[in-house]
C-alpha positions in Angstrom: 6.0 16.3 16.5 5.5 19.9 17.3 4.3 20.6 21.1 5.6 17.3 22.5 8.4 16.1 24.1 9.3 12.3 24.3 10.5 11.5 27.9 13.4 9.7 27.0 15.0 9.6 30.2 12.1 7.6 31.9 12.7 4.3 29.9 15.7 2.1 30.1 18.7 3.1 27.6 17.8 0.2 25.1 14.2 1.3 25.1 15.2 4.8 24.0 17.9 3.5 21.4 15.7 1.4 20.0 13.8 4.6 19.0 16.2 6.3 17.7 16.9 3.2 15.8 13.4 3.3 14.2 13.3 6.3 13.4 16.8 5.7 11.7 14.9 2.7 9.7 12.3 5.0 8.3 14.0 7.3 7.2 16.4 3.7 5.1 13.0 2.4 4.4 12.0 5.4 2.5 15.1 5.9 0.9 15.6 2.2 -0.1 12.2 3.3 -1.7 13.1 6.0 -3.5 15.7 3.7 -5.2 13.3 1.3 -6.1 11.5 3.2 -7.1 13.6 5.0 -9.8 13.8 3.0 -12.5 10.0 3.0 -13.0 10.1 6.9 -12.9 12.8 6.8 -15.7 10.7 4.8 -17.6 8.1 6.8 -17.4 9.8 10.2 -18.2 11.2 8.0 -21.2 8.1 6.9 -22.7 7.1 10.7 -22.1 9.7 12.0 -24.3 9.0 9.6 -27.3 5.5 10.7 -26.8 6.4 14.0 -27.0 8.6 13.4 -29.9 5.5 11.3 -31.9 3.7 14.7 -31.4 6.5 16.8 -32.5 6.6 14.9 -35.7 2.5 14.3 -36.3 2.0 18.1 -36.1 4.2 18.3 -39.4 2.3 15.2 -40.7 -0.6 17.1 -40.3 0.4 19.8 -42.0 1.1 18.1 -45.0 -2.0 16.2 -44.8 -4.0 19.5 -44.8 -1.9 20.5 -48.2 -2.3 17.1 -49.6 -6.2 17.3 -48.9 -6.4 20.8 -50.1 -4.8 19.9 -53.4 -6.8 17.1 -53.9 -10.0 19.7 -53.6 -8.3 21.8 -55.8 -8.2 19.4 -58.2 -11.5 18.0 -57.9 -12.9 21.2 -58.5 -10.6 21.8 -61.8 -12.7 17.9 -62.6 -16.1 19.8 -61.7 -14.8 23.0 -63.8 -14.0 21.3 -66.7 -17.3 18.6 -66.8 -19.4 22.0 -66.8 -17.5 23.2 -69.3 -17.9 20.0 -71.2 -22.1 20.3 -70.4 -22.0 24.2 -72.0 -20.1 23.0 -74.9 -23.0 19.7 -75.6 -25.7 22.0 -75.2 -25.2 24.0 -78.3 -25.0 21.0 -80.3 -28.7 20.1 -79.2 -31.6 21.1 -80.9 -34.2 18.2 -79.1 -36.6 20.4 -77.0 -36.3 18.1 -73.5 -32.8 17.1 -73.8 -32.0 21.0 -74.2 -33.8 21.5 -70.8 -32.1 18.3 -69.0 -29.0 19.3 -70.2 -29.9 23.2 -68.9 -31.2 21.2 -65.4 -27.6 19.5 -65.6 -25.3 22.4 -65.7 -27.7 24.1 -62.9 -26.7 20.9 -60.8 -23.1 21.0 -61.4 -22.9 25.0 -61.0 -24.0 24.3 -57.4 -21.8 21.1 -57.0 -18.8 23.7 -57.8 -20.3 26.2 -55.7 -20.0 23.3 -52.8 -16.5 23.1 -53.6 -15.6 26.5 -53.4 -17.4 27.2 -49.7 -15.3 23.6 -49.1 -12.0 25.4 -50.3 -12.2 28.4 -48.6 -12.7 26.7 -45.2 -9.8 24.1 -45.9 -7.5 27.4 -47.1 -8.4 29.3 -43.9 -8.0 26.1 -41.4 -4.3 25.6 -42.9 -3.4 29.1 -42.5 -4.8 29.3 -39.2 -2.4 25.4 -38.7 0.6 27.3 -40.3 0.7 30.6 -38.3 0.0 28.7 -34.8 2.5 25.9 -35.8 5.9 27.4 -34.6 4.4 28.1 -31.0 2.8 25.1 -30.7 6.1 23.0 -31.7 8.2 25.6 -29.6 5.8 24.4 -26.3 6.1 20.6 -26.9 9.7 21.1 -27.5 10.2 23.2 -24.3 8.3 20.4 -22.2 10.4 17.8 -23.9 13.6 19.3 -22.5 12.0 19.7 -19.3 11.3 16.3 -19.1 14.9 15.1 -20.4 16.6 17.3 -17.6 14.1 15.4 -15.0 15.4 12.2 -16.2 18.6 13.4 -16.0 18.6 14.2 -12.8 16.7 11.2 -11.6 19.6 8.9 -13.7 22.0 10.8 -11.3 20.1 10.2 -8.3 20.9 6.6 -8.3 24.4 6.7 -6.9 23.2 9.6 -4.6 20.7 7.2 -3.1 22.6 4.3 -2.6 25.7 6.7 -0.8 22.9 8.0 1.8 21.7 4.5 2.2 25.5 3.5 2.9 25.7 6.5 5.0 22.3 5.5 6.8 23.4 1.9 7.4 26.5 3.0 9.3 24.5 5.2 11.6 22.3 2.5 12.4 25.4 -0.3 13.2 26.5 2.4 15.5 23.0 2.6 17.1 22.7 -1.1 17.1 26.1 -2.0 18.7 24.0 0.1 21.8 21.2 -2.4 22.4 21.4 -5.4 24.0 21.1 -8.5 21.2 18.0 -9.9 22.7 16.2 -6.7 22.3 17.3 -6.1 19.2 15.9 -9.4 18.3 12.3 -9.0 19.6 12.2 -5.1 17.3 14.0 -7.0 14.4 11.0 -9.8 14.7 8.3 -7.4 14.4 10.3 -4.9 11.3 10.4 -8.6 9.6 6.5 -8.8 10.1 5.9 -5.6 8.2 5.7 -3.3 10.7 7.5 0.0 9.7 6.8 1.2 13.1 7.1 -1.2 15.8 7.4 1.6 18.7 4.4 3.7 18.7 3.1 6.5 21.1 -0.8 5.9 22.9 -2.7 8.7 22.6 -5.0 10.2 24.7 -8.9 10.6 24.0 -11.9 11.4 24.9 -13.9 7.7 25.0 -17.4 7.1 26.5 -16.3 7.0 30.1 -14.0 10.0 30.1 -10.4 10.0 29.3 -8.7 7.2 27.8 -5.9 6.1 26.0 -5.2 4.1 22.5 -2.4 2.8 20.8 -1.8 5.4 18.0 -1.1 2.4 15.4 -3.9 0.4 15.6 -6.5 2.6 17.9 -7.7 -0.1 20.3 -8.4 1.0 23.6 -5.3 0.4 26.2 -6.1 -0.7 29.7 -5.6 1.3 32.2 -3.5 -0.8 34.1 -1.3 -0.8 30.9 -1.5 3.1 30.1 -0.5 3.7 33.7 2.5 1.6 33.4 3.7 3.5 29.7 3.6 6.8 31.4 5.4 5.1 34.5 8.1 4.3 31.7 7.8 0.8 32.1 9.6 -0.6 29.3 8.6 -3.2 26.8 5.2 -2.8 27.2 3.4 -4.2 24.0 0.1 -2.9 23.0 -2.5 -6.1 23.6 -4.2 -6.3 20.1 -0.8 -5.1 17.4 1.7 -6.3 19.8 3.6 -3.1 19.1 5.7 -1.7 22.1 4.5 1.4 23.4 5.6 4.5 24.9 4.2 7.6 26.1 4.6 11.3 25.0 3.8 14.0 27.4 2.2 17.2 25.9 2.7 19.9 27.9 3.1 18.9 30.6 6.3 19.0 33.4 7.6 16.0 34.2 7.9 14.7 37.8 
């Protein structure tokens, strides 16, 4: 914590082991964390790459959609090309006044059906050459990303044994620290770790309440006494803050000490 200096030396020896010894446990807690964690981040990156893989493959699905669909208009408008011609061909074999002039209003009809066809062409033939020339970049990007994501899970497969060594390493650490502090106090910090509490030395803080200065515990915020705040900055040790029952301690910002 930048600008402050824990007074150590004011509390007992087990007082400032057990410190240490949280702040050893934090950093196993968030470790041990890490670890569980990483099997659910593998997972993820996994299901990632077969994602990535699905889209890979549906962008040359789609391609051949587009030229199946194209085809299919292509041949649909052969069907509309050949039923006019079939129209022309029947209308010189009529000599009936009104049928002549259906017939005439039915090859204006189809004409504009095939003219459909053609505007319905064109745009298909310009959307799949528009797919074909941005295709390459757009299956180098996804394939790009999909190494990306199989070095990541590479890495995080490695981090396992990583983890656990730095836990091991950790763990020694803390018997070292532990073989420091007398067993019953040990006990009363190992009850409160087993409630929960990551932190079960905290700091009070100093404020600014509505009869001047006063000071909280920094976990919970309730107002300490001053009977109580007077006797953390004393460095009275094992003094527990009334409403968490965390022990506190006191950190002196800028200040010399006496």
């Amino acid at each position: 914590m930048d600008g402050f200096i824990i007074v150590f030396m004011q509390y007992e020896e087990n007082y400032t082991f057990l410190i240490s010894l949280q702040k050893l446990d934090i950093k196993i807690d968030a470790v041990k964390d890490r670890l569980a964690n990483l099997p659910g981040e593998i997972e993820e990156l996994k299901n990632r790459i077969e994602s990535l893989k699905k889209e890979l493959e549906s962008l040359d699905n789609l391609l051949k959609d587009k030229e199946l669909k194209l085809r299919e208009k292509n041949s649909e408008y052969r069907e509309k090309q050949e039923k006019l011609a079939l129209y022309k061909k029947q209308l010189l074999d009529i000599k009936n006044n009104d049928e002549y002039r259906a017939m005439l209003h039915q090859i204006e009809n189809q004409k504009k059906i095939i003219e459909k066809v053609e505007e319905e062409i064109i745009l298909m033939e310009e959307e799949l050459e528009e797919f074909r020339e941005s295709l390459p970049e757009r299956k180098k990007a996804i394939e790009t990303e999909i190494q990306a994501v199989e070095s990541e899970k590479d890495k995080l497969l490695g981090m396992d044994s990583v983890l656990k060594k730095d836990i091991s390493v950790l763990l020694e650490e803390r018997h070292k620290i532990e073989e420091r502090i007398k067993v019953s106090v040990l006990k009363k910090y190992e009850r409160l770790r087993a409630k929960g509490y990551r932190e079960v030395l905290v700091p009070i803080k100093k404020i600014m309440g509505n009869e001047g200065e006063e000071y909280v515990c920094s976990a919970c915020n309730s107002t300490i006494p001053l009977e109580i705040s007077l006797k953390v900055r004393e460095g009275e040790s094992f003094v527990r803050c009334e409403n968490c029952g965390r022990y506190l301690y006191y950190e002196f910002e800028n200040e010399e000490v006496k």
